[in-house]
C-alpha positions in Angstrom: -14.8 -78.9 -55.6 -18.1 -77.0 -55.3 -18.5 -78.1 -51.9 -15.9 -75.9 -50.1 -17.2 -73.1 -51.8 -20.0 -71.2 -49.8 -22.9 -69.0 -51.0 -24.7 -67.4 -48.3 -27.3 -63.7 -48.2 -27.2 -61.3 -46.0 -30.1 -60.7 -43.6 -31.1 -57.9 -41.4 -29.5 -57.6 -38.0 -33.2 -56.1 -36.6 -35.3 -59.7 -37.3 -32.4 -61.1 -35.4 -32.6 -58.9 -32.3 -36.4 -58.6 -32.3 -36.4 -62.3 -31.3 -34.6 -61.4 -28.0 -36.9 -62.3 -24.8 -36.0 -58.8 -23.5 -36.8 -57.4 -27.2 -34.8 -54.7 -26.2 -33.3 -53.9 -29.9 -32.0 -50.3 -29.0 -29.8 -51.2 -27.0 -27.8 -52.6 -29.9 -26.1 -50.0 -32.1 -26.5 -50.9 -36.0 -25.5 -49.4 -39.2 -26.5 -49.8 -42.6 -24.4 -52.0 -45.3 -25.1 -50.4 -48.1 -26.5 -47.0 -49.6 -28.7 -48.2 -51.8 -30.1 -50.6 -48.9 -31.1 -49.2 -46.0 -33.5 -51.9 -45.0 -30.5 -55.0 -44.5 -28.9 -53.4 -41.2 -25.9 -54.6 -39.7 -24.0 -55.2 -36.1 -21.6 -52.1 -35.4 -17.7 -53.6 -33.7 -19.6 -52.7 -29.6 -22.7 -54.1 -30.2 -21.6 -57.8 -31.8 -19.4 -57.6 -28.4 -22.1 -57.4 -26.5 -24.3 -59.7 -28.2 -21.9 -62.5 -28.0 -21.4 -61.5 -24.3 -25.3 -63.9 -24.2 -24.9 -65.6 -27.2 -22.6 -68.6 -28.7 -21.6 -67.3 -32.7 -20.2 -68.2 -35.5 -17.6 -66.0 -37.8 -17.9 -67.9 -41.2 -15.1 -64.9 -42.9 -14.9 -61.4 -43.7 -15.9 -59.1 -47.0 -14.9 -55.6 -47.7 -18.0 -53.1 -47.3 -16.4 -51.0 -50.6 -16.2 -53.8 -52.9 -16.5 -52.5 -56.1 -16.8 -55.1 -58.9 -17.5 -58.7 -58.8 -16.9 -60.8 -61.6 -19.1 -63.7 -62.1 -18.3 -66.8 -64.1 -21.1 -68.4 -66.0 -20.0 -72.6 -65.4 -19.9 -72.9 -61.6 -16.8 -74.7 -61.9 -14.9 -72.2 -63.3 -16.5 -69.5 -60.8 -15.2 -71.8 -58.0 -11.8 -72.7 -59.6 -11.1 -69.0 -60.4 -12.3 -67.8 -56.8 -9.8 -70.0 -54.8 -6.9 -69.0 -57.1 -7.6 -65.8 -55.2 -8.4 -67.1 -51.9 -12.1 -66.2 -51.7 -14.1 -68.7 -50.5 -17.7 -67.9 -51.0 -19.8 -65.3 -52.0 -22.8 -63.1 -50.5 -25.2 -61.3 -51.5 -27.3 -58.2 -50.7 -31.2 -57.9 -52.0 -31.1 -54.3 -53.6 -34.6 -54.0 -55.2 -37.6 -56.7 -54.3 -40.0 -55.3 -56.4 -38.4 -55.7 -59.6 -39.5 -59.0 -61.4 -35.7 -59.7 -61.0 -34.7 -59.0 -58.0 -31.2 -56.8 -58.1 -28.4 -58.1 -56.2 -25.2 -56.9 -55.0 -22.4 -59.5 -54.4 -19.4 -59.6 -52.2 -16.1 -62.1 -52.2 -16.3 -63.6 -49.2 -12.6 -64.5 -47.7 -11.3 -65.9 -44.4 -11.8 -64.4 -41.4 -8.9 -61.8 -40.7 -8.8 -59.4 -38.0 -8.8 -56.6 -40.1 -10.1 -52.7 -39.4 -13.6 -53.7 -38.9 -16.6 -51.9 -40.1 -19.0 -54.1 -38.4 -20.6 -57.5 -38.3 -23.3 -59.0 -40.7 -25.8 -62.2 -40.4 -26.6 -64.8 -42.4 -28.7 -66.9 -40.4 -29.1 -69.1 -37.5 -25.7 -68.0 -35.7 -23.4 -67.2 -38.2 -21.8 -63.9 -39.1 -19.8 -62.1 -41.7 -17.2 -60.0 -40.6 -17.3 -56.1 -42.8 -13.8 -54.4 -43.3 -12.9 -51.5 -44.9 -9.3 -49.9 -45.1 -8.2 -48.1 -42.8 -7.2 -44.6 -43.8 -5.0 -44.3 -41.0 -2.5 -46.1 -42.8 -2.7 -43.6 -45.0 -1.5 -41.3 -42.5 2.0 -43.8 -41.8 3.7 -42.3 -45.3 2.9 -39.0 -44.8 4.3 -39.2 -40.8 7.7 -40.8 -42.3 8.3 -37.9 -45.1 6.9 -35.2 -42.3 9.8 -36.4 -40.0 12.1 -36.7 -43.0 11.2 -33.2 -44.0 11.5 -32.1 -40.4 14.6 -33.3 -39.7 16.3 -32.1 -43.1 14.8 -28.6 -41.4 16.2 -28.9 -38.1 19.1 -30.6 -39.0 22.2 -27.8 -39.2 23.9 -27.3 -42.5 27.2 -28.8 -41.8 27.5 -31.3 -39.0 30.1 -29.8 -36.4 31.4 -33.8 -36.0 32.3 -33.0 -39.8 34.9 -30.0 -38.6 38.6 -30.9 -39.4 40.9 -31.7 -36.1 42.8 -28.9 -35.0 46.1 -29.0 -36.7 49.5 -29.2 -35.3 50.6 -25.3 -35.2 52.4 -22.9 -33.4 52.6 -19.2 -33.6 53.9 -17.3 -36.3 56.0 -14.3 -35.2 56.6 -12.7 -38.7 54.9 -9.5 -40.5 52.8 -10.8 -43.0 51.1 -9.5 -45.6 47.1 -10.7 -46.3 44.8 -11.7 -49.3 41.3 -10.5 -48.1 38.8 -13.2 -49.8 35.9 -11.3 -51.5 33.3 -11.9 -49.2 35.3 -10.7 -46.6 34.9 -13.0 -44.5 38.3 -13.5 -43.6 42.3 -13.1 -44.4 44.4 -15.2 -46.3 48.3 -15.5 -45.8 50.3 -17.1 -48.8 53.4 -16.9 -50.2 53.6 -16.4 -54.5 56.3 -18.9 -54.3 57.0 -22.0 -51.9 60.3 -23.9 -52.2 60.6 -27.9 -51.0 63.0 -30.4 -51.0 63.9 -34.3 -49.6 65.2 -32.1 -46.4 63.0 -29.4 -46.6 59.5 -30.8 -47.2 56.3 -28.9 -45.9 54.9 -25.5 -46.5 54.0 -22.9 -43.9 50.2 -22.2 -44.2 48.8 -19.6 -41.6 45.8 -18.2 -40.3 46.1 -14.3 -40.2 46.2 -12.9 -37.0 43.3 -10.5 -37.7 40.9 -13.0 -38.0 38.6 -14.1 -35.7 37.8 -17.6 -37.2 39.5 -20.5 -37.6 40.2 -22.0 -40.6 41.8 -25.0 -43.0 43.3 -25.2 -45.9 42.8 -27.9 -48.8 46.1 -28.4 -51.0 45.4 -29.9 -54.7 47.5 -29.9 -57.6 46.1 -27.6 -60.7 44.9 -31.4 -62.2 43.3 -32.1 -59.1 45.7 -34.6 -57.2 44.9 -34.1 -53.6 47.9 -33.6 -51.9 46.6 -32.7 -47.9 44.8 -30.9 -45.3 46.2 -28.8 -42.3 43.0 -29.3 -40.3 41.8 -26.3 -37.7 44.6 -23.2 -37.6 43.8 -20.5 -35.2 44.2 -17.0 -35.6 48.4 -15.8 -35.3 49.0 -19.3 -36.0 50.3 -21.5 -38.7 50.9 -25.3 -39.7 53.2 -27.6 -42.2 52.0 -29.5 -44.7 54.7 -31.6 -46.6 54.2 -31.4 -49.9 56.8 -33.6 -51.1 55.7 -36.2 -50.2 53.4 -36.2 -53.5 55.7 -33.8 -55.0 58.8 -35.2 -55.3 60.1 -34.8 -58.5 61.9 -31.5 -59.0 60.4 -28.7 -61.2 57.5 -26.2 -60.6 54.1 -27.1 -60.1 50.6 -24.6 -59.7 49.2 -25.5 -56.5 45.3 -24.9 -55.9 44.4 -24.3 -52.2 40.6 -23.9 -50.5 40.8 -22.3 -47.4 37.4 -22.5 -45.4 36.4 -20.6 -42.1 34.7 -22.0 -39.4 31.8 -20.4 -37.2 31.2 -21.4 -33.4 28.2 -23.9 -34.8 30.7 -25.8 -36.6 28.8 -24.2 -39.6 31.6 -23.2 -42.7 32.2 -20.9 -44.7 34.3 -21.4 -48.0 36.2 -18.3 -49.5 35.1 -17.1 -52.7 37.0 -19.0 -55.1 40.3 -20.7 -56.0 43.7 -19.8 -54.3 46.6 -20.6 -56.6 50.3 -20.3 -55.6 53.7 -21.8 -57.1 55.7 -24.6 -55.4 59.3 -25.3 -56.9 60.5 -28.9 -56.0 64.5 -29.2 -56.1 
């Protein structure tokens, strides 16, 4: 079991590099590992290009440069076994103090080799490397993009949706005087009767638009309980449309009717009256 599981120390890039014939180390770009080792320096993602551009290497897996915590197992067997349930498959270490008696170490999980954001490139001897990753805080960026453009969208986005506006109704002129109910906003007129009579041969309603608006608007029939009963869809101004309301209706006696009348601006944005209209309908 012990045998698939690596243990390796990381070495500075510079003893590497000074070995070159050219021994032309600045060429190469490094960067430090750790903070509290500035001694152990490492390939940056360019330069470990252009060293392998010369030079055959070997990638033996990655570790993260921000790890954290390690956890060490005192039986090697259960460091090993516990390591490959999470699919590390060696470990590494960094030389932190060589003065000390005991030398201080700092350890790193060492997994397969992913092409992950790369920090840089470590060595552990003869040819071999370590890749370094860290996270890549542009990912962080991808959530707060998607809620921007949601955000942006709601913003931009109008109100009401002129798609949403009703179909103009079927209508025709109305040639009567009528009388009007001003809504309290006054943004427009409405024309009703107190009383509407229906039958089997006399079935719809007469629902106008007053001829001194300037919008056009629908009306919404319900029962006072609720029971939708229909729409008229668009009515232009000096016009009006049937809606039969026997067919839900149909069962003779007096009913409350409750009718919302909206108004509708040139951006197919709406604008509901003030509340409820109520009128009588007498089924025979």
């Amino acid at each position: 079991m012990g045998l698939d599981f690596k243990e390796y120390k990381l070495l500075n890039i510079e003893d590497l590099i000074v070995n070159e014939k050219d021994k032309d180390k600045d060429k190469y770009k490094l960067k430090k590992l750790y903070r509290k080792n500035k001694e152990v320096q490492i390939f940056s993602k360019r330069a470990f290009n252009k060293y392998t551009d010369e030079h055959e290497v070997q990638i033996v897996g990655r570790i993260r440069k921000r790890q954290h915590h390690y956890t060490d197992y005192a039986d090697y067997n259960d460091l090993v076994k516990e390591k490959k349930k999470k699919k590390i498959i060696g470990s590494t270490k960094l030389t932190i103090d060589d003065n000390k008696t005991e030398p201080d170490f700092k350890k790193y999980d060492v997994k397969k080799d992913k092409n992950r954001f790369t920090y840089g490139y470590a060595w552990i001897g003869e040819n071999k490397f370590i890749r370094v990753t860290r996270f890549n805080l542009l990912l962080l960026l991808i959530p707060l993009l998607i809620i921007l453009g949601i955000l942006l969208g709601l913003y931009f986005y109008p109100n009401d949706n002129p798609e949403q506006t009703p179909p103009p109704a079927d209508q025709q002129p109305y040639t009567d005087s009528v009388s009007s109910e001003p809504d309290p906003n006054n943004n427009f007129a409405i024309v009703l009767k107190r009383e509407y009579y229906v039958s089997a041969d006399n079935p719809t309603i007469e629902l106008k638009n007053y001829t001194k608006n300037v919008k056009d608007i629908s009306y919404d029939v319900f029962t006072e309980d609720g029971t939708y009963i229909g729409s008229t869809g668009l009515i232009e101004p000096g016009n009006k449309a049937d809606l039969n309301i026997y067919s839900v209706l149909n069962f003779p006696g007096e009913y409350r009717l409750r009718i919302n009348a909206t108004s509708y601006n040139d951006n197919g944005s709406k604008d509901p009256i003030d509340g409820n209209i109520v009128t009588t309908v007498i089924v025979e």
